[in-house]
Every structure is written in structure tokens, then in C-alpha cells.
N, C-alpha and C positions, 0 to 999 in steps of 0.2 A: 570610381563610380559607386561601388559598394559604400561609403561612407558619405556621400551625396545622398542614397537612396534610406540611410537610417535615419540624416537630420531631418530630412523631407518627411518620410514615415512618421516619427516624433510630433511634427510640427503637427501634419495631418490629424493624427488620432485627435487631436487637441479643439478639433472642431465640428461641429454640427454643422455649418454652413456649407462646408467643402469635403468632398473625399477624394482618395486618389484611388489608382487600380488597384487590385489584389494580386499581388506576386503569388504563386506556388514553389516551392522547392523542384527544382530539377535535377538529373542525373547529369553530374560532368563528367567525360569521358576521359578529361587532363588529369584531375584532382579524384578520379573513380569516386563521387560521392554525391549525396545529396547537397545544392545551394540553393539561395534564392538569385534569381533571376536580376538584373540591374542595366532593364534596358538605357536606353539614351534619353527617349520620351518618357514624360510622365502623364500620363490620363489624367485633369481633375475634371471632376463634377460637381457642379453647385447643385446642392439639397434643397436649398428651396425651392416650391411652387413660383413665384416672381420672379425669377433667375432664368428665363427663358434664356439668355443669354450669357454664359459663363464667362467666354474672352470680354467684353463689354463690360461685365462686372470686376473681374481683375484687371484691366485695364482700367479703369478710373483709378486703381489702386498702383496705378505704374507698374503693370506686372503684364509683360507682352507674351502669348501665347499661340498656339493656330487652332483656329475656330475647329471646333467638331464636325460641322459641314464640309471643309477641306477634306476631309477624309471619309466621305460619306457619312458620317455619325450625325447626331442630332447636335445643336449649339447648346446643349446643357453641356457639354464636355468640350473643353479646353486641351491642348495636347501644350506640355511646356517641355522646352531643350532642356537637356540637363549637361550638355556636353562644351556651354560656353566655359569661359575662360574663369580662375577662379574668383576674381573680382566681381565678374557678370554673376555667378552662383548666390557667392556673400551679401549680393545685393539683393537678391531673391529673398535671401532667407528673411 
């Protein structure tokens, strides 16, 4: 999952239309250390004003997400798996 979340990261920084969550370093209690975090979801949000709708806009681009309203958020934010298979992933990218 850790290396799902650095191409993703990568790709992201690379844009102004889109961003994703901000991770923080947390305390593992296995590895006693600080890491970043490497949920399953990934938060995007479209940065522009006309992007009322983020899944809608990834989705024209074949890129299937669950609306930010699903999860009480606003539809400027997209929630994408990151836990499909790795074909599904490579297809993302």
C-alpha cells in the first residue's frame, strides 16, 4: 500500500486541478517509529471553482470514485480505493 500511496503522491503533486489528502507521520507501535499513514481510500479534490462535482469530472476520464456526499462531504471530493487488484491500480495510474 506504501508504494501505491508514493506513485499516487507523485502523480498528485504534479497537478493544480487535483489534490489528494495530506498524510501526517504517525507513531507505530510494531516498527516503534514515526511513518506515514497509507490508508486504503484516497481523498481527491478538484481545485477548481467549475468542478462542483469531482466524481463526474473523473469519471468522464474512466476513473470510478465514491462521491464526497456518500460520506457526508461536500462532491468537490472524490474518495478512490486503492485496495483493488493490481491491474485495477496500473489502470488508475
Amino acid at each position: 500500500m506504501k508504494d501505491r500511496w508514493d506513485r499516487l503522491t507523485s502523480i498528485f503533486s504534479k497537478s493544480t486541478r487535483f489534490s489528494i489528502q495530506k498524510r501526517h507521520p504517525l507513531h507505530c507501535n510494531f516498527y516503534n517509529e514515526s511513518r506515514l499513514p497509507s490508508p486504503a481510500y484516497a481523498w481527491v479534490k478538484c481545485e477548481r471553482e467549475e468542478d462542483d462535482d469531482c466524481g463526474a469530472v473523473l469519471e468522464a476520464s474512466k476513473i470510478v470514485g465514491r462521491s464526497g456526499s456518500s460520506f457526508s462531504a461536500k462532491n468537490r471530493y472524490t474518495g478512490l480505493s486503492l485496495i483493488k487488484s493490481q491491474d485495477d491500480f496500473e489502470m488508475l495510474m
